[in-house]
C-alpha positions as a Python dict, from the first residue, in 0.01 Angstrom:
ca = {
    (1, 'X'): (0, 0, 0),
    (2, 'X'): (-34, 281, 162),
    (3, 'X'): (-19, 276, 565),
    (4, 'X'): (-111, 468, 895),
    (5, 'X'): (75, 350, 1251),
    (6, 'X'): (-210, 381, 1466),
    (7, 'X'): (-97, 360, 1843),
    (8, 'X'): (-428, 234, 2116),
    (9, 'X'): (-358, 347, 2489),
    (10, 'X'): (-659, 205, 2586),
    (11, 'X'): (-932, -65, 2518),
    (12, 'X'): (-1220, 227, 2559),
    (13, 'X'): (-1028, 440, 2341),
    (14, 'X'): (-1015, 272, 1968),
    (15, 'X'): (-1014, 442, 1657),
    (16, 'X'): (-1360, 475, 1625),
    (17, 'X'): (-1478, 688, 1296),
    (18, 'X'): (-1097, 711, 1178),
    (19, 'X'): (-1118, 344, 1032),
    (20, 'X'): (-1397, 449, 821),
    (21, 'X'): (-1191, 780, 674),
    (22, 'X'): (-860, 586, 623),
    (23, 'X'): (-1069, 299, 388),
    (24, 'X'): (-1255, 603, 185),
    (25, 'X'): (-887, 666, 52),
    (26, 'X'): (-744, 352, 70),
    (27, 'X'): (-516, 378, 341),
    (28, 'X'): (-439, 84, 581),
    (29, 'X'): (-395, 140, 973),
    (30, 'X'): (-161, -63, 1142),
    (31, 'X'): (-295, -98, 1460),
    (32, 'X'): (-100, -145, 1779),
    (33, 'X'): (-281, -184, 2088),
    (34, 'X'): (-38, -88, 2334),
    (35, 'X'): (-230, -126, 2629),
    (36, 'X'): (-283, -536, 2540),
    (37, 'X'): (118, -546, 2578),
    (38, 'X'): (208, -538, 2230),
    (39, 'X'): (508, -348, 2098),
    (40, 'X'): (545, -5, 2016),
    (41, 'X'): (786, -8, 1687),
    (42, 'X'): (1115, 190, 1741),
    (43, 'X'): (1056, 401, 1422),
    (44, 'X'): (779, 458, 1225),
    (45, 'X'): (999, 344, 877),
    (46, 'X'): (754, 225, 658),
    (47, 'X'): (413, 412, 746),
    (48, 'X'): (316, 763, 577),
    (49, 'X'): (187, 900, 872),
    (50, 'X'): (131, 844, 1317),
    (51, 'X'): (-161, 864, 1484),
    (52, 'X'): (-152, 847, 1912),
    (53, 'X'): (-495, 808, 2056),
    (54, 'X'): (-656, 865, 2378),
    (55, 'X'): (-596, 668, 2747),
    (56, 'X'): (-672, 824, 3092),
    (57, 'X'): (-330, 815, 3235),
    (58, 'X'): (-74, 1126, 3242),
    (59, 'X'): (199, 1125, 2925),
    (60, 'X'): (443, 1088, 3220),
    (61, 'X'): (298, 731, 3408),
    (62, 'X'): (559, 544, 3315),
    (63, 'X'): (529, 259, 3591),
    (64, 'X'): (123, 261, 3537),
    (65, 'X'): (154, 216, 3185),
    (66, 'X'): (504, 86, 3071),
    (67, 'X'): (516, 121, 2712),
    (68, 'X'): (470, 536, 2746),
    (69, 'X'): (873, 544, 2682),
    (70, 'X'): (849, 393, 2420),
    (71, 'X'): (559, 585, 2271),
    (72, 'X'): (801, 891, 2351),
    (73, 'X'): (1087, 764, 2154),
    (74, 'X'): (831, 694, 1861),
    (75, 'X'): (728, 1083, 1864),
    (76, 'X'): (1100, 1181, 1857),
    (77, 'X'): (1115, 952, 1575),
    (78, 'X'): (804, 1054, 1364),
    (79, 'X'): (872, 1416, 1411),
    (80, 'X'): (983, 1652, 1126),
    (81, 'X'): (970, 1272, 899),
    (82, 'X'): (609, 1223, 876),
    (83, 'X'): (245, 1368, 1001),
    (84, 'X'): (165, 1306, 1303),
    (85, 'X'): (-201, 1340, 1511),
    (86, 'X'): (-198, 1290, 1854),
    (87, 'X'): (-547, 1255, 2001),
    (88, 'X'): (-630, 1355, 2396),
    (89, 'X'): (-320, 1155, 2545),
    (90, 'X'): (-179, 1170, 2241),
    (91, 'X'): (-187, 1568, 2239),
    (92, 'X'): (-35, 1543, 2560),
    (93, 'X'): (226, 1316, 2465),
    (94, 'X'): (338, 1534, 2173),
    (95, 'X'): (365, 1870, 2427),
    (96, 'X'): (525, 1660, 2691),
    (97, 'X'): (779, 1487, 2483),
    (98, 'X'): (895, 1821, 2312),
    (99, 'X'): (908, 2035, 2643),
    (100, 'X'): (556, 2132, 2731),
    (101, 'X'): (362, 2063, 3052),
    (102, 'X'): (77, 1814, 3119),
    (103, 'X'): (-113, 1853, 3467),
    (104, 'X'): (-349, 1604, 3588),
    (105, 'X'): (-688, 1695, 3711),
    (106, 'X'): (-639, 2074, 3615),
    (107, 'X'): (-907, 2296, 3627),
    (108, 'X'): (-1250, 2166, 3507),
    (109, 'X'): (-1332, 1898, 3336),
    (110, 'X'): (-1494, 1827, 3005),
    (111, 'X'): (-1700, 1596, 2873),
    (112, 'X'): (-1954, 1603, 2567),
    (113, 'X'): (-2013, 1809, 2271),
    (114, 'X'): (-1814, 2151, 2357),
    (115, 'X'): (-1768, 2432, 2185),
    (116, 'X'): (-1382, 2509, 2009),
    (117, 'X'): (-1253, 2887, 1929),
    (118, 'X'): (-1047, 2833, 1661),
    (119, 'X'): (-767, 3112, 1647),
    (120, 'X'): (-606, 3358, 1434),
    (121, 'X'): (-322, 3123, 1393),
    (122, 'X'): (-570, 2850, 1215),
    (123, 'X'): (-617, 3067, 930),
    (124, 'X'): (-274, 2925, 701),
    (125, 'X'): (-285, 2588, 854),
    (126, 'X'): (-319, 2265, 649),
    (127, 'X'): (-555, 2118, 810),
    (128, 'X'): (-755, 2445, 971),
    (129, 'X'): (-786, 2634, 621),
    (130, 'X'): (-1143, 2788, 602),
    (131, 'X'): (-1295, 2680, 890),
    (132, 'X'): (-1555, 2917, 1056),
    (133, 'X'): (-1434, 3054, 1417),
    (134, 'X'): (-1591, 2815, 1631),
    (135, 'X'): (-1657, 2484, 1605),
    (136, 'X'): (-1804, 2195, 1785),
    (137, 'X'): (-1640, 1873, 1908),
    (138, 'X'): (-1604, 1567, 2167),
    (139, 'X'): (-1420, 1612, 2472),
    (140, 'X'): (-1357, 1293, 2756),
    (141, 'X'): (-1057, 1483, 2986),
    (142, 'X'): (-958, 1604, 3340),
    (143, 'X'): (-612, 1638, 3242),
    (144, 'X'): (-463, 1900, 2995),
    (145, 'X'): (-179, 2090, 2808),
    (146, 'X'): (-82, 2339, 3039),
    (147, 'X'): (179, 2506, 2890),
    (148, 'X'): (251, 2434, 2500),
    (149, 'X'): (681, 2350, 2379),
    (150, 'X'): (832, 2655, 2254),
    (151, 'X'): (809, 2587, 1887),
    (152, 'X'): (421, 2526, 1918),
    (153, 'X'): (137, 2721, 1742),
    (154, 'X'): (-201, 2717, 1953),
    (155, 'X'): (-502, 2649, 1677),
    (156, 'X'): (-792, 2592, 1910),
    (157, 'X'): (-922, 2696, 2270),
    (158, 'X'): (-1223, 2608, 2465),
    (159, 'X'): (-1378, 2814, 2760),
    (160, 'X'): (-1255, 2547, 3013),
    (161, 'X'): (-909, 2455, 2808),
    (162, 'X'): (-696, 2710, 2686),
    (163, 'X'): (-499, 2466, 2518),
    (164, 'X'): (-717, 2239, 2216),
    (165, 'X'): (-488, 2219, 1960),
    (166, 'X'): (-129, 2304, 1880),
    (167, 'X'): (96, 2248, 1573),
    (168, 'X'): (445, 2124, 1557),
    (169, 'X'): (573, 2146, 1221),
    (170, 'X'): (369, 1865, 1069),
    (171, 'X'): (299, 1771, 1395),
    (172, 'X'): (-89, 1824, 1543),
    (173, 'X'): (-254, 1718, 1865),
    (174, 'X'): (-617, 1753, 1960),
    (175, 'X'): (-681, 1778, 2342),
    (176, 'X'): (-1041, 1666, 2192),
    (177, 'X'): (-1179, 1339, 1996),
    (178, 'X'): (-1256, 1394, 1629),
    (179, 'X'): (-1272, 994, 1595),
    (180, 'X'): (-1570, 962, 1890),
    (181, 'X'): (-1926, 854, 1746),
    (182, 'X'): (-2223, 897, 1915),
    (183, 'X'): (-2262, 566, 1979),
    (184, 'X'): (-1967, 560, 2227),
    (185, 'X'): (-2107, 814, 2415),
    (186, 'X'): (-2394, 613, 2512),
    (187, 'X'): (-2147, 371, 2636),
    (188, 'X'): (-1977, 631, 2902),
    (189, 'X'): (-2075, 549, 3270),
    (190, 'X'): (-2379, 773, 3367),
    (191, 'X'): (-2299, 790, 3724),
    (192, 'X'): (-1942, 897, 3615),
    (193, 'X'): (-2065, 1166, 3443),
    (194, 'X'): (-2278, 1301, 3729),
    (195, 'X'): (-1951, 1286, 3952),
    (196, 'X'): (-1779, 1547, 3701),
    (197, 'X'): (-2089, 1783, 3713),
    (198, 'X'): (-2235, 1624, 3375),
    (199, 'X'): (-2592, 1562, 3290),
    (200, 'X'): (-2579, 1245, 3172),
    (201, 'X'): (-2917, 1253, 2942),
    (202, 'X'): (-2800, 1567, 2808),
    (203, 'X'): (-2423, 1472, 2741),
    (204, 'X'): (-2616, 1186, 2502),
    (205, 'X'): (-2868, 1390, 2378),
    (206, 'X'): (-2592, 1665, 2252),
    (207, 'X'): (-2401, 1369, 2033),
    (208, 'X'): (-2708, 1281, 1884),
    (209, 'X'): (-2825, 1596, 1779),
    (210, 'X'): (-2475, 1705, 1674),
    (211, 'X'): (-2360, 1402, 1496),
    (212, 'X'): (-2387, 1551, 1170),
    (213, 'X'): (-2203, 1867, 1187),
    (214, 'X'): (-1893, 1668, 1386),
    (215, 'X'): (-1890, 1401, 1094),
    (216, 'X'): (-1903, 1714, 835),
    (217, 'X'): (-1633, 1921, 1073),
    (218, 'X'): (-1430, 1636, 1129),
    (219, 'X'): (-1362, 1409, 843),
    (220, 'X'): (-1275, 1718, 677),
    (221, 'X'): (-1018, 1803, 872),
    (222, 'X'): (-876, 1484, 968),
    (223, 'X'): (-934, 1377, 606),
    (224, 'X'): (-712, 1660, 467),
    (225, 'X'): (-436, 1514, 759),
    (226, 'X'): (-476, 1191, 575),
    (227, 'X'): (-439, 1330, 210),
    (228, 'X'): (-135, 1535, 362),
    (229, 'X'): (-16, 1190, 464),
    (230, 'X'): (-85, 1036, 91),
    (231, 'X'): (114, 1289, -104),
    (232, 'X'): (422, 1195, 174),
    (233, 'X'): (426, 838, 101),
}
């Protein structure tokens, strides 16, 4: 059977619509929620592909959250052996571990359905192929990618974030949340969202309306990382 590592920084920040694209192709995720104290594996032997989600601490917190080495040493490990998709921390992780910068609190925040440039540099990748030149997805950050590791293609910007996506090899991370439903949205604090400058009614109103076209956007994309991760098994 095939199988995904799946690695959860944070209770708020599951898996959300990836569980549903991994079962349409019969693909198992091994989940490890990180964040609940259980192990990060040394290697990622066994599994056809690594996903790193989301968590609202820096790549670098090591004495916050104690099993970011680890996490670290798993990236060194997956890299160049099998895809990878780091998501929001997990973006930040990748750049950080391989010699980029991560700055907390930098610039603006975002928060919402926001709107992607996706870059001349998209245009041959695997997973970009065809796409039009902007696009519309989830963002929940303060912190960001401020300066990508040498060997890094930039895919994606936003007006507030230079720094979306990037590619690695077969290596992605999304400073954004592909996996986010609308549903968890409605969940986010509304008074937190009125600290960052956010309209709270309008932040909900936005997933709602553009549910459709992020499933559509989305599951393409991450789907064709999953297929990608298929044909490696």
């Amino acid at each position: 059977m095939t199988t995904v590592l799946v690695i959860e920084n944070d209770r708020e920040s599951g898996p959300g619509r990836l569980l549903g694209w991994l079962a349409a192709r019969g693909i198992s995720p091994v989940l490890v929620r990180a964040w609940d104290g259980e192990p990060v594996p040394a290697s990622v032997d066994g599994h056809a592909a690594l996903i790193m989600l989301g968590g609202g601490m820096l790549p670098d917190e090591d004495e916050r959250s104690p099993w970011l080495p680890a996490e670290r040493a798993l990236l060194r490990d997956a890299h160049g052996k099998v895809p990878v998709l780091g998501i929001c921390l997990g973006a930040q992780l990748l750049a950080h571990t391989f010699g980029g910068e991560v700055l907390g609190k930098h610039g603006l925040p975002e928060k919402g359905v926001t709107a992607l440039t996706v870059l001349p540099g998209a245009e041959d990748d695997v997973l970009l192929a065809g796409l039009p030149s902007s696009v519309l997805a989830v963002e929940s950050h303060q912190d960001q990618i401020t300066r990508l590791p040498e060997d890094a293609v930039l895919l994606m910007s936003s007006e507030r974030c230079p720094n979306q996506m990037l590619r690695m090899g077969q290596s992605w991370g999304v400073q954004f949340h592909p996996e986010v439903e609308a549903e968890r949205v409605r969940r986010w604090s509304p008074e937190r969202l009125v600290t960052l400058g956010f309209d709270p009614v309008q932040v909900v109103a936005d997933a709602d309306r553009y549910a459709a076209d992020l499933d559509k956007t989305w599951s393409l994309v991450v789907g064709r990382f999953l297929d990608l991760a298929s044909r490696a098994e």
